[in-house]
C-alpha positions in Angstrom: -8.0 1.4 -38.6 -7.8 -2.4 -38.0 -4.2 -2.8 -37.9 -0.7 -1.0 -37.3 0.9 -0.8 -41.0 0.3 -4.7 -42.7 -0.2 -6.4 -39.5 -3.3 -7.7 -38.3 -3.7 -7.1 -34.7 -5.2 -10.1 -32.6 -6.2 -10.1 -29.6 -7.1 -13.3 -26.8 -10.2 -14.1 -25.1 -9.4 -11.9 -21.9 -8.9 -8.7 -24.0 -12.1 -9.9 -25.8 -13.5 -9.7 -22.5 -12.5 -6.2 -21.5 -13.7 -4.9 -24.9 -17.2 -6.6 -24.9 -17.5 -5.5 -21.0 -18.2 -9.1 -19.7 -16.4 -11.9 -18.2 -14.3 -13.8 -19.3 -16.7 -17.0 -19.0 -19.2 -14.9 -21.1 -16.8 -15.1 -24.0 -16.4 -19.0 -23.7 -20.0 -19.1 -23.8 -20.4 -16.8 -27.0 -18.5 -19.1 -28.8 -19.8 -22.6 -28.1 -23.2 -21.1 -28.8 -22.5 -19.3 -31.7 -20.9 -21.4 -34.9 -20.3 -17.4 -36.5 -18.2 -16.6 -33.9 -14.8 -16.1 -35.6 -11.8 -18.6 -35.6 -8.9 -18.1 -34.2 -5.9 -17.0 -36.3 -3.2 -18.0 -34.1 -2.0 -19.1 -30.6 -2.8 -22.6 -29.0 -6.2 -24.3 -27.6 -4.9 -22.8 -24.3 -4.8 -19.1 -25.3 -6.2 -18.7 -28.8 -5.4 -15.6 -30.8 -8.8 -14.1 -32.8 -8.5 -11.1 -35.6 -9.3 -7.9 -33.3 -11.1 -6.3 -36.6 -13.2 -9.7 -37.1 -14.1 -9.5 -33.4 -15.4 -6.0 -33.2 -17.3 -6.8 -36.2 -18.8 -10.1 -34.9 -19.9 -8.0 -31.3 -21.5 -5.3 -33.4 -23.4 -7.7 -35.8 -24.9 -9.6 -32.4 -25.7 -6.6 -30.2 -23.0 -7.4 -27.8 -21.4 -3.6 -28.2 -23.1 -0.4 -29.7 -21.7 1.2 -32.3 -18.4 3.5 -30.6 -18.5 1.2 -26.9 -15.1 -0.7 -26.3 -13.8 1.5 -28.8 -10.9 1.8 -25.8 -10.2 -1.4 -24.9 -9.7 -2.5 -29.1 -7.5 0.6 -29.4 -4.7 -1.0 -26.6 -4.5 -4.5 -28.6 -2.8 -1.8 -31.7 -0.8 -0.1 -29.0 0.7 -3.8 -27.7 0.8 -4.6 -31.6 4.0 -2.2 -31.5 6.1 -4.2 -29.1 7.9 -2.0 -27.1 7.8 0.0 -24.2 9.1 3.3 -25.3 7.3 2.8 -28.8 3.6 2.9 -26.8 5.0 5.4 -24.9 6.5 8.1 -27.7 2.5 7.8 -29.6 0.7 8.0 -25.9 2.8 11.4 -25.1 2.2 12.3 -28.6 -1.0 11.9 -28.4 -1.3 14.3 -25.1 0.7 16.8 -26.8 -1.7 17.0 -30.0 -5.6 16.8 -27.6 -4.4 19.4 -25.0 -4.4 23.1 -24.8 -1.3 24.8 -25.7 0.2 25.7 -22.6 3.5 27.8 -22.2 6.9 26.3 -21.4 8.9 23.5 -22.6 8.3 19.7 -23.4 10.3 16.7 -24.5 10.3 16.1 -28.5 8.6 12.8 -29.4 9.7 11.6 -33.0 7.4 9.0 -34.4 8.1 6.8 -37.3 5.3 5.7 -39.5 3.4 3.1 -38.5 3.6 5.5 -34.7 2.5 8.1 -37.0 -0.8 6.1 -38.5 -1.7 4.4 -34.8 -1.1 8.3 -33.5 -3.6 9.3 -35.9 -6.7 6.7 -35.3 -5.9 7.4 -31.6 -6.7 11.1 -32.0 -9.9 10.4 -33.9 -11.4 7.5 -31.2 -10.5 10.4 -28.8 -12.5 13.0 -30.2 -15.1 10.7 -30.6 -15.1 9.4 -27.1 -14.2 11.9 -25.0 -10.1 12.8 -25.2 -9.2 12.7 -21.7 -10.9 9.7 -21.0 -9.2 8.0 -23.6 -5.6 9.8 -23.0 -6.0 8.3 -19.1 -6.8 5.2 -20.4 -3.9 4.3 -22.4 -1.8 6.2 -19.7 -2.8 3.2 -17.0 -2.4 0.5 -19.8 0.8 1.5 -20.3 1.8 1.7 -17.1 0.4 -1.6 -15.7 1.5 -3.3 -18.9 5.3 -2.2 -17.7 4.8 -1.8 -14.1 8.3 -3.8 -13.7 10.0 -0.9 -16.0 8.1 2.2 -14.5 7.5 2.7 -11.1 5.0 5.3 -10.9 4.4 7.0 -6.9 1.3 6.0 -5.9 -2.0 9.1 -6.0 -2.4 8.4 -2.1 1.4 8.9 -1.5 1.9 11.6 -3.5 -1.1 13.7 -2.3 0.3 12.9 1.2 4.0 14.8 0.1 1.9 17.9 -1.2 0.2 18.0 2.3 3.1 17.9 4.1 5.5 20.2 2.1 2.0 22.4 2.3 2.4 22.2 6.3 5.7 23.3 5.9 5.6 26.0 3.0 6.2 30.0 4.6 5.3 31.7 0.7 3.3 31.6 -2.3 4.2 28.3 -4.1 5.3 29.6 -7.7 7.3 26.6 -8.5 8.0 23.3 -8.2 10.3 21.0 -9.1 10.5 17.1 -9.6 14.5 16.4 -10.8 13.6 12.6 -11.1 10.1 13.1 -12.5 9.7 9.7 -14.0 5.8 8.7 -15.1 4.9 12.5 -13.4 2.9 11.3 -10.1 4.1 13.9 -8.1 4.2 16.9 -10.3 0.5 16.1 -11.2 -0.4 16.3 -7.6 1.8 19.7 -7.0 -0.2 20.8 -9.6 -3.4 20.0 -8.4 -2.6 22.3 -5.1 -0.4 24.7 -6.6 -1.9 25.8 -10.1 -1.0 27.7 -11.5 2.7 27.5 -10.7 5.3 26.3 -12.7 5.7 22.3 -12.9 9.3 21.6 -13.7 10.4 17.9 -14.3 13.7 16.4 -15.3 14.0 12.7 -16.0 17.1 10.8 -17.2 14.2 8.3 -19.2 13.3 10.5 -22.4 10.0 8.9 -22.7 9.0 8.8 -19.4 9.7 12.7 -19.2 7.8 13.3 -22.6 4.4 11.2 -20.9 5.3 13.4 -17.7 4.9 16.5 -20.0 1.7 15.2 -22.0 -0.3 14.7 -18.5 0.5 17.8 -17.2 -0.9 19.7 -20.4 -4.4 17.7 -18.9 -4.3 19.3 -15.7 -7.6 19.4 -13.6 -7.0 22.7 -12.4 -9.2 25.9 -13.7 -5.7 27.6 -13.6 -3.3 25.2 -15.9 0.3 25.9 -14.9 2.8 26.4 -16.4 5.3 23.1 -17.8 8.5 22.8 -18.1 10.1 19.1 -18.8 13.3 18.1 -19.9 15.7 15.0 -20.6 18.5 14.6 -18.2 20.6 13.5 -15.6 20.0 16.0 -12.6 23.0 14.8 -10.3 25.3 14.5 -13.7 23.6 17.8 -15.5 21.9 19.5 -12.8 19.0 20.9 -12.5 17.3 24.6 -12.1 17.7 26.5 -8.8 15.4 28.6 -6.8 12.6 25.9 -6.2 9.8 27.1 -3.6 9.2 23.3 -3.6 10.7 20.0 -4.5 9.0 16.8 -4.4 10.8 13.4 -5.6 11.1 9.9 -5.6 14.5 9.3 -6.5 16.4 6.0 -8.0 18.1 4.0 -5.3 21.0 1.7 -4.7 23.1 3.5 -7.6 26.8 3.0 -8.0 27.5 4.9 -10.8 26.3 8.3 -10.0 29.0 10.5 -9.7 30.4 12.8 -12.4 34.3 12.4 -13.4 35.2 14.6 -10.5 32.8 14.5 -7.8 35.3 15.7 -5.5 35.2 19.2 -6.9 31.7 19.5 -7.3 30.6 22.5 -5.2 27.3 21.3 -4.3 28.4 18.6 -2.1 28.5 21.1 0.9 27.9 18.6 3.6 30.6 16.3 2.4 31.7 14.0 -0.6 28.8 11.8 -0.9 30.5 7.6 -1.2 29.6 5.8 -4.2 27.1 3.5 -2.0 25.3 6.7 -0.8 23.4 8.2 -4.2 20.8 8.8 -1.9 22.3 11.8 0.3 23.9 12.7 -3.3 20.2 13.3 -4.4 19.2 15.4 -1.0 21.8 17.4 -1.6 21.0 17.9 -5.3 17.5 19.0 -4.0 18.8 21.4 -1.6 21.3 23.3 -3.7 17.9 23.7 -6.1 15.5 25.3 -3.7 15.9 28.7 -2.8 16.5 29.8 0.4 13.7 28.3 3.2 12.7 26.6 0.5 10.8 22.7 1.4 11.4 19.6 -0.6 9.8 16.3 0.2 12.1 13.0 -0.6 11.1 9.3 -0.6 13.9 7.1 0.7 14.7 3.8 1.8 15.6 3.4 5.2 18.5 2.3 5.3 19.7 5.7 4.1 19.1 7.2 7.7 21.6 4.8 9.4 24.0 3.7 7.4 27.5 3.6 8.2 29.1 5.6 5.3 26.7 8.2 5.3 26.8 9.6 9.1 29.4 12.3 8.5 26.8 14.0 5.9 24.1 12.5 7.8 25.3 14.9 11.3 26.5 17.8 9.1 22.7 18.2 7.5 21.0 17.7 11.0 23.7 20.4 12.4 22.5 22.7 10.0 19.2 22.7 9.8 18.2 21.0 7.0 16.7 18.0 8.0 13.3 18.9 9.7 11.5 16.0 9.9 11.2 12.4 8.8 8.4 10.0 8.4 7.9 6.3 8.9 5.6 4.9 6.1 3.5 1.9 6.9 4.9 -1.5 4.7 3.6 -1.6 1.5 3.1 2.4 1.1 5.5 2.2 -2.5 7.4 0.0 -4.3 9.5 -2.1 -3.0 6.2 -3.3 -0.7 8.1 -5.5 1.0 9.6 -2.4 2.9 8.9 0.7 5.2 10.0 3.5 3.6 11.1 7.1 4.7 9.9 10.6 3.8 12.6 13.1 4.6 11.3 16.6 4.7 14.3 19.0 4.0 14.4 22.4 4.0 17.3 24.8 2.6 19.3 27.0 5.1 19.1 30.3 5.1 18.6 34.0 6.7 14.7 33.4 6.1 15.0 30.4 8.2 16.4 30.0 11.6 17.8 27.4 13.4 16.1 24.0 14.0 16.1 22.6 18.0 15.0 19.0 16.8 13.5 16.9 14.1 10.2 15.7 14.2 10.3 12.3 14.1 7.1 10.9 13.4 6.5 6.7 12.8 3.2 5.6 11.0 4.4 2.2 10.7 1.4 0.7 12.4 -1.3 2.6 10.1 -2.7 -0.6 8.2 -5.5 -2.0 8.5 -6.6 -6.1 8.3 -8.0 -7.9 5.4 -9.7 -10.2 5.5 -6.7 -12.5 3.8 -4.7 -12.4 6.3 -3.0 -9.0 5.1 -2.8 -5.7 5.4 -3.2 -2.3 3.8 -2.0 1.0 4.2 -4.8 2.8 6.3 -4.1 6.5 4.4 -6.5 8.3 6.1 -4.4 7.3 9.6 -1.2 8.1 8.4 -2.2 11.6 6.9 -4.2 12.7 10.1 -0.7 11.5 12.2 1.2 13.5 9.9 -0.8 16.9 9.8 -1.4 16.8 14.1 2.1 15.9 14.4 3.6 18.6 12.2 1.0 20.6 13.5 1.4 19.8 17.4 4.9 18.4 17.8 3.7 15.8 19.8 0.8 12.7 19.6 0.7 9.4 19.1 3.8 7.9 17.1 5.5 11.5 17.2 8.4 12.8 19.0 10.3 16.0 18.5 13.9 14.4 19.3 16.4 17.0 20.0 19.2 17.7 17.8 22.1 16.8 20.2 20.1 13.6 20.9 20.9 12.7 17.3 24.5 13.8 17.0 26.1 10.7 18.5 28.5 7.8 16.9 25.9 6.5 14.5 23.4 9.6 13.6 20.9 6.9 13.3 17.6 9.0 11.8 14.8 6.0 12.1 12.2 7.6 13.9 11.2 4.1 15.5 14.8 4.3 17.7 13.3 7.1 19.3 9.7 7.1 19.0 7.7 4.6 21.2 5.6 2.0 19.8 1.9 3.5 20.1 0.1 1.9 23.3 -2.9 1.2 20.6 0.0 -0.6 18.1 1.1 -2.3 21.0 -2.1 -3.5 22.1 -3.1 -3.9 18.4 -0.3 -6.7 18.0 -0.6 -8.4 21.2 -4.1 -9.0 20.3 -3.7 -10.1 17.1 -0.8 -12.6 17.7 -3.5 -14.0 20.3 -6.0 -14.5 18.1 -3.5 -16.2 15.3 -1.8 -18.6 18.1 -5.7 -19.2 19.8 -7.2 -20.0 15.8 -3.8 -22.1 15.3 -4.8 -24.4 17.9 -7.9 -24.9 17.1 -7.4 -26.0 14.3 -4.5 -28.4 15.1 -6.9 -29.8 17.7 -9.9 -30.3 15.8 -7.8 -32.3 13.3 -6.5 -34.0 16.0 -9.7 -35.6 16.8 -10.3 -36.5 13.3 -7.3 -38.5 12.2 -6.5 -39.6 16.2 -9.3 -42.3 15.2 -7.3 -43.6 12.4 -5.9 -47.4 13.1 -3.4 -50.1 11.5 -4.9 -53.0 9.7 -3.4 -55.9 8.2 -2.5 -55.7 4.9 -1.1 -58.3 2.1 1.0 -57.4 -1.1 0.0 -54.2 -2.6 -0.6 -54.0 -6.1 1.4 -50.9 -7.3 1.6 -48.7 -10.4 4.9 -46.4 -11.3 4.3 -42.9 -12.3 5.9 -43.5 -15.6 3.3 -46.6 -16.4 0.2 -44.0 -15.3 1.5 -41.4 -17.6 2.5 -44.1 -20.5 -1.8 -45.2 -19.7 -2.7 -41.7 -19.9 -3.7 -41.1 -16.6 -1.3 -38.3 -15.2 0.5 -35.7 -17.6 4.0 -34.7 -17.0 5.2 -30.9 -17.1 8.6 -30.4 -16.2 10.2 -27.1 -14.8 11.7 -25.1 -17.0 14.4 -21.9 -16.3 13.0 -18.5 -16.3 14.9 -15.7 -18.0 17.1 -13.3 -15.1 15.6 -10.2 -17.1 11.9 -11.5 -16.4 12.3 -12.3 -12.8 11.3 -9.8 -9.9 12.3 -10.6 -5.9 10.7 -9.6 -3.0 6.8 -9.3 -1.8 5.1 -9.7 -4.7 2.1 -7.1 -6.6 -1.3 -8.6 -7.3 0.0 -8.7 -11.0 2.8 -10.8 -10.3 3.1 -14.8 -10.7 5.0 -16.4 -8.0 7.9 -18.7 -9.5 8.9 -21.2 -7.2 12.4 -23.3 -7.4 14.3 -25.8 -5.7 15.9 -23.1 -3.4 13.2 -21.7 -2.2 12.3 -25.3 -0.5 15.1 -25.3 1.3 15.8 -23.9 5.0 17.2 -20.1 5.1 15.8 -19.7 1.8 15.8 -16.3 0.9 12.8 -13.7 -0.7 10.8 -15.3 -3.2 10.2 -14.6 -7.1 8.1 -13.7 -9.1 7.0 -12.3 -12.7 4.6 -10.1 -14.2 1.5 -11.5 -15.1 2.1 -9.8 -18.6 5.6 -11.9 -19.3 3.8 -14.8 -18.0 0.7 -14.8 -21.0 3.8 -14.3 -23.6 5.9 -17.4 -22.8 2.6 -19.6 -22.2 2.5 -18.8 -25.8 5.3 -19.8 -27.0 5.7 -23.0 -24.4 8.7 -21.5 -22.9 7.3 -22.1 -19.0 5.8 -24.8 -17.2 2.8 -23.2 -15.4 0.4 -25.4 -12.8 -3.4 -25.3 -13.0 -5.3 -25.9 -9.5 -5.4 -29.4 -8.7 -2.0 -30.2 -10.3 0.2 -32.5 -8.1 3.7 -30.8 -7.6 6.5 -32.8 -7.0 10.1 -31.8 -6.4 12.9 -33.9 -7.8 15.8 -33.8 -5.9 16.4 -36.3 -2.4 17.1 -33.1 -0.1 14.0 -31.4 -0.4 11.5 -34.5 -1.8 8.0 -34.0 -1.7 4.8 -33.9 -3.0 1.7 -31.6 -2.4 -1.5 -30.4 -4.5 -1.2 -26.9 -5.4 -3.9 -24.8 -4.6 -2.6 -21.4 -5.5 -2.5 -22.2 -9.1 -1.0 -20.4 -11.6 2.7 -21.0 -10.1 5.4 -21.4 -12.5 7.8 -24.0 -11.7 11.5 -23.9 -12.0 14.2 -26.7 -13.0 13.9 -30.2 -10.7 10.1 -29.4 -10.1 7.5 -31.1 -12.5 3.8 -30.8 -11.7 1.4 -34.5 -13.0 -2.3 -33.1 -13.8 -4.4 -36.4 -13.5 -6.8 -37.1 -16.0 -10.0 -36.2 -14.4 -12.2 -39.7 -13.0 -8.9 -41.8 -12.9 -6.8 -40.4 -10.1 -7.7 -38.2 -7.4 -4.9 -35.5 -6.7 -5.0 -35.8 -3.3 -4.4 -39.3 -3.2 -2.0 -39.2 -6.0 0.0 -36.5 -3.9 -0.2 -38.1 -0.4 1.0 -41.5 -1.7 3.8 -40.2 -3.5 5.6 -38.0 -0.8 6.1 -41.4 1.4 9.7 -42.5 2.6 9.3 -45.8 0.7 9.1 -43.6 -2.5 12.2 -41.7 -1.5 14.7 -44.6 -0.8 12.8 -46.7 -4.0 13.6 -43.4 -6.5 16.1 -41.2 -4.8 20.0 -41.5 -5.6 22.1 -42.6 -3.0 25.4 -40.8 -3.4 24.6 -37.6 -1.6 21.5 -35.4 -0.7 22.2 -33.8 -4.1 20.5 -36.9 -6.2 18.0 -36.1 -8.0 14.7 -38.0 -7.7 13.5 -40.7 -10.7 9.7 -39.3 -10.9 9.1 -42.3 -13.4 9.9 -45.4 -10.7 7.6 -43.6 -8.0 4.8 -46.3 -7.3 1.4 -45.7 -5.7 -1.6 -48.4 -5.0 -3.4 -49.3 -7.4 -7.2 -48.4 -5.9 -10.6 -47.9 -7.8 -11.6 -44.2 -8.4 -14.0 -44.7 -4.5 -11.3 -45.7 -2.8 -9.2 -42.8 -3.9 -11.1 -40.1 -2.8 -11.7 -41.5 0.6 -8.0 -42.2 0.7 -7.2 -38.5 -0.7 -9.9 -37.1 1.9 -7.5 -37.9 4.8 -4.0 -37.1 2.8 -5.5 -33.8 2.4 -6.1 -33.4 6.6 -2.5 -34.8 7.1 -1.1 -32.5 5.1 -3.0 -30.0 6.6 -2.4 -30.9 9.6 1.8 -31.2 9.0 1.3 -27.5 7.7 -1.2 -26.6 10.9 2.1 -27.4 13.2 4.6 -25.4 11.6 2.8 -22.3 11.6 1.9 -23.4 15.3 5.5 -23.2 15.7 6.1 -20.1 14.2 3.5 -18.4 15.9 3.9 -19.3 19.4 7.5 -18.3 18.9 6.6 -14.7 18.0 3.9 -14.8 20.8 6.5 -15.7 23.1 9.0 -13.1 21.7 6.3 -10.5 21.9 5.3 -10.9 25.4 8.9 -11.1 26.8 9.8 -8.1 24.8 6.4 -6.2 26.4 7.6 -7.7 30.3 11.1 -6.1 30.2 9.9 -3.0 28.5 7.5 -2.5 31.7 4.3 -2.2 28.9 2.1 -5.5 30.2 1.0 -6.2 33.9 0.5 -9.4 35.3 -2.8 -10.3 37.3 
């Protein structure tokens, strides 16, 4: 099947790439050297669109496929052909449901109109062909990095880690399980991976999302398949089934409107009324009304949930009773939002089979990362699951402390285990020695440039001759591509995922700006499309338009789309250098010739900007040293901000008796 219905699916030269198995570079190649190589059939000489069906036939005829190879990667181009998120999703679950065994239990219905119906189809045969679950995993992780911002899947290394630890805490046979906000099915397909063949019970509010849950467990990878059981619904509106050995969930966050018409006489709430800004402790108490007595569930939660103000009376009734056992500081960047360190609360549900709790294992993992070699970090897993399993096991270690429960029933029943667990003497150490290192390589470098552009002199110098920015782009010398606004539904905040694409606006130059944005990388290919964004290429010259924040730099990190009062010039390549271009335009001179003079609101005239004119030589040599100013400007303000923390640091380390002076 070539198509979806009457439409002809196209596809771009990346996804020409991923077929083929290549590069993208190898694609550019193919078709300046080959004159058979089709024509596109729609787009823009940017991102040319090229008939998926003439493709694949064109990479058969010249050997660069066999016959069946990157049958996968020309099946996704149909899937995107449908246009919608649940739409990809209803033929990907139907597909699971028709390739897997029949398994016992209960599953989501998935209705598919026809053009579903006939992709449904050619997906079943490619997957007989080439191997079913290969090709049902496939589309699974298309689909969910193609709508990563809409589906935020657990991550496989956080979601064996809550197996292991409900497993540490676990006093029966494990016959079922239970996920009440299931979403994508991360954590069930773990459980089931330890637990087969128990029964896998997931409840999603998204009808989709719990129909693809249901599909992936019918591939399970256990000898034993359990038994599956997923439904549509709202578990803190509809609730959910009782007598759970285990619960495992990632629940949604920050909800207002949770509650049902009369939360006040719902009987679950038997720690207290939960407010309307506390859905969190509404969904722990959810969980524990639904495992059975002794039971263990295992809850990711932000961390604000264990200190703030509104939830402490339900906060000291749950430690009181027993049912908070243990919670665990996650390193940054463990789970969506990355930005944050989130909390695993492990809960366990009162009862005769379960006495009294003395304490709660606090146990803070915070400092398991590890250094790239970027500058960043990542989550060192193995770290944080061997801290976990000898602290559950031991009660005490590195970043672990067994606080008593009087210790926690004070004013605030603050439950962040870094208020009561001490910073590990290797963190510590760890910290001081890299904040050494950054302050030591930040002065190099603001020394050795230093040297260089101390040597540097005034000379005399007549009249310049000067060109405006609007006469080079009038000559055809420097393009002009003005910001444009981004749409509020396409734009993310916070750290931003390798598939994002940072979006930079006026605000975020100013002081106290506040976390930056960015979209997915997806969104990003369809407005290029369409010219709806303004998107920089490396060596474009970004300038910003308005008097309070005026400036002018080359931008490196290219592709950054650019918002309203920011326009990025591209010089025509052999008649201005960027660097040059960039460095003369960011002067004061500039500023008071262009700039408004009512108020530090003014915008910026780009078009009366003037620089020298200078032969093509004379540029570079010029641009050469703009490019060490500006690296050394940038140099001294992370100097700044370094030696500040250093400072903080080893202040902080003096009055909390950790450092000794020699």
């Amino acid at each position: 099947m070539a198509g979806t219905g009457d439409t002809e699916v196209s596809v771009n030269l990346a996804e020409i790439a991923r077929i083929a198995g290549v590069g993208r570079a190898a694609v550019s190649n193919w078709r300046r050297r080959h004159a058979s190589f089709p024509s596109p059939v729609g787009g823009n000489d940017r991102s040319p669109q090229f008939s998926l069906p003439d493709v694949e036939s064109w990479l058969l005829e010249n050997g660069k496929i066999s016959a069946g190879a990157g049958a996968k990667q020309g099946l996704w181009p149909r899937f995107e052909l449908l246009g919608d998120r649940d739409a990809m999703g209803r033929v990907i679950a139907a597909l699971g449901y028709r390739l897997a065994m029949e398994l016992p239990g209960r599953f989501p219905e998935v209705d598919l109109n026809p053009p579903e119906r006939e992709l449904l189809d050619a997906s079943v045969v490619l997957a007989r062909r080439g191997g079913e679950r290969e090709v049902f995993d496939f589309l699974v992780e298309r689909w969910l990095g193609a709508h990563i911002r809409q589906l935020s899947a657990t991550p496989e290394k956080l979601s064996e880690l809550f197996i292991e630890i409900a497993d540490l805490y676990v006093d029966v046979p494990v016959r079922t399980v239970l996920d009440p906000a299931c979403g994508t099915g991360a954590l069930l397909l773990a459980a089931a991976r330890r637990w087969a063949p128990a029964l896998m019970i997931g409840q999603d509010v998204d009808a989709v999302a719990a129909a693809v849950t249901a599909a992936r467990l019918r591939f399970s990878d256990s000898d034993q398949p359990s038994s599956v059981e997923v439904t549509v619904g709202d578990s803190i509106r509809d609730g959910v089934p009782g007598g759970a050995d285990v619960i495992v969930c990632s629940p949604p966050t920050n909800e207002r409107d949770w509650a049902r018409a009369e939360p006040a006489t719902d009987p679950r709430w038997i720690y207290g009324l939960p407010p309307r800004s506390e859905s969190e402790l509404a969904w722990i108490q959810v969980i524990l009304g639904a495992l059975r007595p002794g039971g263990t569930g295992v809850v990711l939660l932000p961390p604000a949930v264990g200190m703030r103000r509104a939830g402490r009376r339900i906060r000291r009734e749950m430690v009181r009773s027993g049912a908070i056992r243990s919670i665990i500081a996650l390193p940054v960047g463990a789970a969506p939002p990355h930005g944050v360190g989130l909390h695993v609360w492990l809960v366990r549900r009162p009862g005769d089979e379960l006495p009294p709790a003395d304490d709660v294992l606090m146990i803070d993992t915070a400092d398991c990362r590890l250094p790239l070699s970027n500058g960043r970090y990542e989550v060192d897993w193995n770290a944080v699951c061997e801290r976990v399993t000898s602290g559950v096991r031991d009660g005490k270690g590195p970043g672990v402390r067994a606080v008593p429960v009087m210790d926690l029933l004070d004013e605030q029943v603050d439950l962040s285990p870094a208020r009561y667990v001490p910073p590990t003497d290797i963190a510590v150490d760890s910290d001081l020695r890299r904040e050494w290192i950054a302050f030591n390589s930040s002065l190099d470098r603001i020394v050795e440039l230093s040297r260089t552009l101390s040597t540097i002199s005034v000379v005399a110098n007549g009249a310049p001759a000067n060109v405006t920015v609007a006469e080079l782009h009038r000559a055809g010398a420097v393009s002009m591509l003005h910001g444009r606004a981004v749409s509020e539904d396409l734009l993310h905040r916070g750290e931003r995922p390798p598939s994002g694409v940072r979006v930079l606006m006026l605000a975020d130059l100013l002081p106290g700006s506040g976390p930056g944005q960015w979209i997915e990388h997806a969104d990003l290919e369809g407005l290029k499309n369409t010219g709806d964004i303004t998107v920089t290429e490396p060596q474009d010259v970004v300038v910003v338009g308005a008097t309070r924040a005026f400036d002018a730099w080359v931008e490196m990190s290219a592709p950054v789309v650019l918002g309203p009062q920011l326009t990025a010039l591209r010089p025509t390549v052999g008649q201005l250098d960027p660097w040059y271009l960039a460095g003369s335009l960011r002067t004061s001179a500039n500023l008071r010739r262009a700039g408004g003079h009512a108020s530090t609101t003014s915008r910026v005239d780009l078009g009366r900007l003037e620089i020298r004119r200078l032969p093509p030589q004379e540029q570079q040599e010029l641009g050469d040293v703009f490019r060490r100013l500006m690296t050394f400007e940038i140099s001294l303000a992370e100097f700044s901000t370094v030696g500040s923390n250093l400072g903080r640091t080893l202040s902080d380390l003096l009055a909390a008796g950790r450092l000794t002076p020699h």
